[in-house]
N, C-alpha and C positions, 0 to 999 in steps of 0.2 A: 515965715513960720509955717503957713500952710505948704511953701515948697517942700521944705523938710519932712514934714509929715506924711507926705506923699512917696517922696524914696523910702522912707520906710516903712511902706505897707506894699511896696512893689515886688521886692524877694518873695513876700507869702503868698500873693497875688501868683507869681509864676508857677513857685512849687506844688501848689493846689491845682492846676491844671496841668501840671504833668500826670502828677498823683490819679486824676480825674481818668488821663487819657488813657492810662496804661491801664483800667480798670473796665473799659471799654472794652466787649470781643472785637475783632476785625471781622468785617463784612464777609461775607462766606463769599462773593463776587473776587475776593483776592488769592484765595486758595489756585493756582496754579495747576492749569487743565492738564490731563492725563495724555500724553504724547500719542500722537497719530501712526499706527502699523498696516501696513499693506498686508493683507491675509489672503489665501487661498489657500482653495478645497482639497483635502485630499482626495485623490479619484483611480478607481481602477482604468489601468492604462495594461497595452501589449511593451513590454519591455524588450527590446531587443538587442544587445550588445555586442558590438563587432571590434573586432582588431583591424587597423588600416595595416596594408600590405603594400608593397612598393616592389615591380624586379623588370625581368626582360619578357617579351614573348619568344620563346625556342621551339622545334619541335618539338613532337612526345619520344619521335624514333626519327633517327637521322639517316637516310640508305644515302651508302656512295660506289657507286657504279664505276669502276674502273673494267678495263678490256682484261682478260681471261689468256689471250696470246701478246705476246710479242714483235715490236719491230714492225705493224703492219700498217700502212697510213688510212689516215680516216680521210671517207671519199663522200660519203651523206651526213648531212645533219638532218634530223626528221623531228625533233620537238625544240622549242626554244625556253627560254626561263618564263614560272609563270603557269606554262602548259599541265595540264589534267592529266594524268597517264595510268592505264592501267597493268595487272602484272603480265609479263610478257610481251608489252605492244615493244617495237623498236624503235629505239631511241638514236641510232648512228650506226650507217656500214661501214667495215673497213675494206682495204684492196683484196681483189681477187687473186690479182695476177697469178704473185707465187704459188696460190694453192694452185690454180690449174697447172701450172710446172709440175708439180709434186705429185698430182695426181694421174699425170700421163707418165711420169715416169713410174709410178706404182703402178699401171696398168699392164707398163711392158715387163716390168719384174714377175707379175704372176702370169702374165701370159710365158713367160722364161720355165718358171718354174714348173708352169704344168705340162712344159716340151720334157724338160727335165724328166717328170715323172713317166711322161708315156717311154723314153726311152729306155729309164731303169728297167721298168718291168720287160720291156722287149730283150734286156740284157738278161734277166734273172729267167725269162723262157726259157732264151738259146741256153743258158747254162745249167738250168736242171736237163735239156735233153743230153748235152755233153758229158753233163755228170752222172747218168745212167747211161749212154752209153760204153762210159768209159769203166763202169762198175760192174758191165757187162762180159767186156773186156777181160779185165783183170779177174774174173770166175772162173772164164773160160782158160787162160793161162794157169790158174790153179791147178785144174782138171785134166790140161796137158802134161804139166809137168809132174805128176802121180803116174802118168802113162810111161814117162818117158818121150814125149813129142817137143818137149817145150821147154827151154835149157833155163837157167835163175834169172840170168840178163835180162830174156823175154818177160819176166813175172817183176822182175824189178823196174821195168820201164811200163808196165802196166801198172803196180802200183802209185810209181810218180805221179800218170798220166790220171789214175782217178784222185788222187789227193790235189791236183792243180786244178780239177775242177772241183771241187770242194773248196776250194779258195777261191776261184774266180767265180763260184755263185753266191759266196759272201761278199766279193766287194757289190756285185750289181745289188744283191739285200740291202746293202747300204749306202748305195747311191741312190735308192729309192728313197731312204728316210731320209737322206741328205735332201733331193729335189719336194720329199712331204715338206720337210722342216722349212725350206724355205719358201714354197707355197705360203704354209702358216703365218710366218713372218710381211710375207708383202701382203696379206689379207689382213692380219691386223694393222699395218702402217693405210692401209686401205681407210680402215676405221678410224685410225686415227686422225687420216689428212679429213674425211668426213666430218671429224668433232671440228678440228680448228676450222674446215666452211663454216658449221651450222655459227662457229663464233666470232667469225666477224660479223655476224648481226649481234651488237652491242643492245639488250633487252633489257628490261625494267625489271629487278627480281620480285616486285608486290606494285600494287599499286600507291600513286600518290601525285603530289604537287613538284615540278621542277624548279627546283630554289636557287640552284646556279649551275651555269652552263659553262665549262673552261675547254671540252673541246673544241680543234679547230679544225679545218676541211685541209688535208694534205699535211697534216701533223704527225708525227710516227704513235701510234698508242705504245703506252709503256703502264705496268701496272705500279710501276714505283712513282711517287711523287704526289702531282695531286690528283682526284679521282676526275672523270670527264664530265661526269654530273654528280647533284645533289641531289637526292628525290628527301622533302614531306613524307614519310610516311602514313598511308592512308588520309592527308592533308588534316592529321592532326596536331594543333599547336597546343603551347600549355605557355604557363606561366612559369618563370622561375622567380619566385619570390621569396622578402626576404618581412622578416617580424621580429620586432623587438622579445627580446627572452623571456620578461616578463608576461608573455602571452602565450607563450609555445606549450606550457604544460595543458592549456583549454585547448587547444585547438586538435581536432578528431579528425579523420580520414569522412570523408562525407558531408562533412560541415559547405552549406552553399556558399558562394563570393558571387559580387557584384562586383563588374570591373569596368573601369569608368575609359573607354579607348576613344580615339581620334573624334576631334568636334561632337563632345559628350556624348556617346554610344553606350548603351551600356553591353555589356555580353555579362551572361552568368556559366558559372562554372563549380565545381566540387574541388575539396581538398584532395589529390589523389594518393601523394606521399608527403612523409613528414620527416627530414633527416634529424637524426638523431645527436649531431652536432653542433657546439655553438661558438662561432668565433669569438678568439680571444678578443680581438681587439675590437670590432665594431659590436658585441654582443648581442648578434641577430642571429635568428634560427633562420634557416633554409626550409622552403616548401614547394613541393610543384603542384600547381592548379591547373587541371585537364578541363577546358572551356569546350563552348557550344559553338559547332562550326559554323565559320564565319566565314566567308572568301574574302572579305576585305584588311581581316587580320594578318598582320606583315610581321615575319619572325625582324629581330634585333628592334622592334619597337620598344617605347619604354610604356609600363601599364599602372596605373593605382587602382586598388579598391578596398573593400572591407571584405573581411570574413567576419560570416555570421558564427559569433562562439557558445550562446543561449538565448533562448525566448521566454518568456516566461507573462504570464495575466496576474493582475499582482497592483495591490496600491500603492502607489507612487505619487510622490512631491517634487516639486523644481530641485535643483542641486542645492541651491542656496538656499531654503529651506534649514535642512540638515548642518548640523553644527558637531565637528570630534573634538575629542578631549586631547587632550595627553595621552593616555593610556588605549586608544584608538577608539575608544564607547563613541554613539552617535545619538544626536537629541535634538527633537525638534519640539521648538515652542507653539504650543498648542493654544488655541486661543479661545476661550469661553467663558460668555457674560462677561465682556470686557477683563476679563483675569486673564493671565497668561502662566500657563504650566509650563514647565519643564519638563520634559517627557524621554527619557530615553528608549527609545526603539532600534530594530534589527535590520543594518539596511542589507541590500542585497544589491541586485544590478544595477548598472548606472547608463543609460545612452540618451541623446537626443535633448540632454539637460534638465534629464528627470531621473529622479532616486526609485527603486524599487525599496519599499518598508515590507521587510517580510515577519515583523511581530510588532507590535507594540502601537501601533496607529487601524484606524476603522475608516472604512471610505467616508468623505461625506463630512471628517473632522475638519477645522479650518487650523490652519497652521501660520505663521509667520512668514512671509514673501523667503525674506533676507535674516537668516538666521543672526544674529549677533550677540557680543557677548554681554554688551553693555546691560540685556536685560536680564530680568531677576524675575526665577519663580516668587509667583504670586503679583508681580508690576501689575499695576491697572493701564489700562491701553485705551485706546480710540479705533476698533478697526474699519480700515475703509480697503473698499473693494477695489483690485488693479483697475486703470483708466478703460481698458477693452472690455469689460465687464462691467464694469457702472455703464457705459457706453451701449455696451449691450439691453443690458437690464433697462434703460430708460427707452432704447428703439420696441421694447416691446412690451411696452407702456399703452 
């Protein structure tokens, strides 16, 4: 009987201490702590943003020296590859021989010529005396034959005789300008066999660096084919470089590059030209970069570096920070008195994996490490300081 009585007072027994429970606040201990955020500062920083650039080192100006004559062998080599040179030092002689052939025989052509001359004029003497006195002559026959002393024959063989010297002091006239003319003639081939000495001394036309050497000693020079040397001009090299398209509209004629050469060197340089086309198919822009001389820079090297494309002082946060939409807007979560804003701001430059904010943030604000999406204007936070920075902050404790 008493068991009985006891199951049933057990049901009411239970449901009153449910009733009970659920009437109970829960301990404020079980509310669920507000999630932990890495923050930092925003801080003015130098921003500086570069395009990587990638190409060859070429010269700036290319000289190729080839021989000026023909046919003549080369007998000296006087610089090798590599060599400094300045403009007009000589660089290779060719053969003598033929010019001196050439020129002893132009020596005895004008010495010909000026026999030539002295004898014209010794002909054009005797025939102006000839020809007055054969003018003489035929006066005097005039003057006879008015007399009656001197019959027509005699006045017609007097006539002959001064008109035949009238032609024979024309031909001596012009065996004179025949032996000038060719006087003229062997004194210019004079000057001429002169040019082609002065030219087989094979000269440097500017100064520069010898980049390759294909003459050879006993070779014939020809000006057709390949040249006998390479000169650097003025031993300046450049870059020929190549940049994605999406960069080419920033980049200015003046803009500095740092170029990263052989067992980390750096060499700096200026943008000098910027071509105006962009390949179809790899769509990279073309640039040349005139670099600071170097003697160790070697054309057909391969070079990387950046160009600097702006600079700019300016508050700046990590990349990750910043957080875009869809619609391209940029936000970063702000963080104060444990609330976290949602804030959109106007970024600007990006390098070295920090954002330039050029509206909408104050130096000095703390922001969210690692922008993400999961949080919510107005989230309650925890924030705690990167590990180098608590680190910090406790060494100078």
């Amino acid at each position: 009987m008493r068991l009985l009585r006891l199951f049933s007072i057990l049901p009411l027994l239970v449901s009153s201490h449910v009733i009970h429970a659920a009437e109970v606040p829960p301990a404020s201990g079980s509310t669920a702590p507000a999630p932990a955020v890495t923050i930092v500062a925003a801080a003015d920083r130098e921003i500086v943003e570069k395009a990587v650039v990638t190409g060859t080192l070429v010269p700036r100006d290319e000289i190729l020296v080839a021989p000026e004559i023909e046919g003549y062998r080369i007998t000296e080599l006087l610089v090798e590859e590599g060599a400094e040179v300045e403009k007009g030092q000589v660089l290779a002689r060719l053969s003598l021989e033929m010019i001196a052939t050439q020129e002893a025989a132009n020596v005895a052509a004008i010495a010909k010529a000026q026999a030539a001359i002295v004898q014209a004029r010794s002909q054009i003497v005797q025939s102006e005396a000839a020809q007055i006195e054969a003018n003489l002559s035929l006066e005097r026959a005039r003057s006879l034959i008015k007399t009656g002393n001197a019959t027509a024959a005699v006045l017609e063989q007097r006539v002959s005789a001064a008109q035949g010297g009238e032609g024979r002091l024309a031909a001596a006239k012009g065996g004179l300008q025949l032996a000038e003319a060719d006087l003229a003639a062997a004194r210019a081939q004079s000057n001429e066999i002169a040019l082609r000495r002065a030219r087989t001394d094979i000269k440097a036309p500017d100064g520069g660096i010898v980049s390759r050497r294909t003459a050879r000693i006993g070779a014939a020079a020809t000006s057709t084919g390949e040249p006998l040397f390479r000169l650097i001009a003025r031993g300046e090299i450049e870059l020929e470089g190549e940049v994605p398209e999406t960069w080419m509209p920033r980049i200015e004629r003046g803009n500095i590059v740092r170029l990263e050469a052989d067992q980390g060197r750096i060499v700096t340089g200026k943008v000098r030209r910027i071509d105006p086309e962009i390949d179809r198919l790899t769509r990279l822009g073309k640039i040349r970069i005139s670099l600071d001389r170097d003697p160790s820079l070697r054309i057909g090297a391969f070079a990387r570096g950046k160009v600097e494309v702006a600079r700019r002082d300016s508050v700046a946060v990590p990349l990750s920070a910043v957080l875009y939409g869809i619609d391209g807007s940029a936000l970063v979560y702000v963080v104060n008195d444990g609330t976290v804003e949602a804030r959109k701001v106007v970024s600007g430059l990006a390098a070295d994996g920090f954002m330039e904010i050029r509206d909408g943030l104050r130096s000095g604000e703390a922001v969210v490490a690692r922008a993400s999406s999961f949080l919510r204007h107005g989230d309650r936070v925890r924030p705690v300081q990167p590990k180098a920075e608590a680190a910090a902050s406790v060494t100078s404790r």
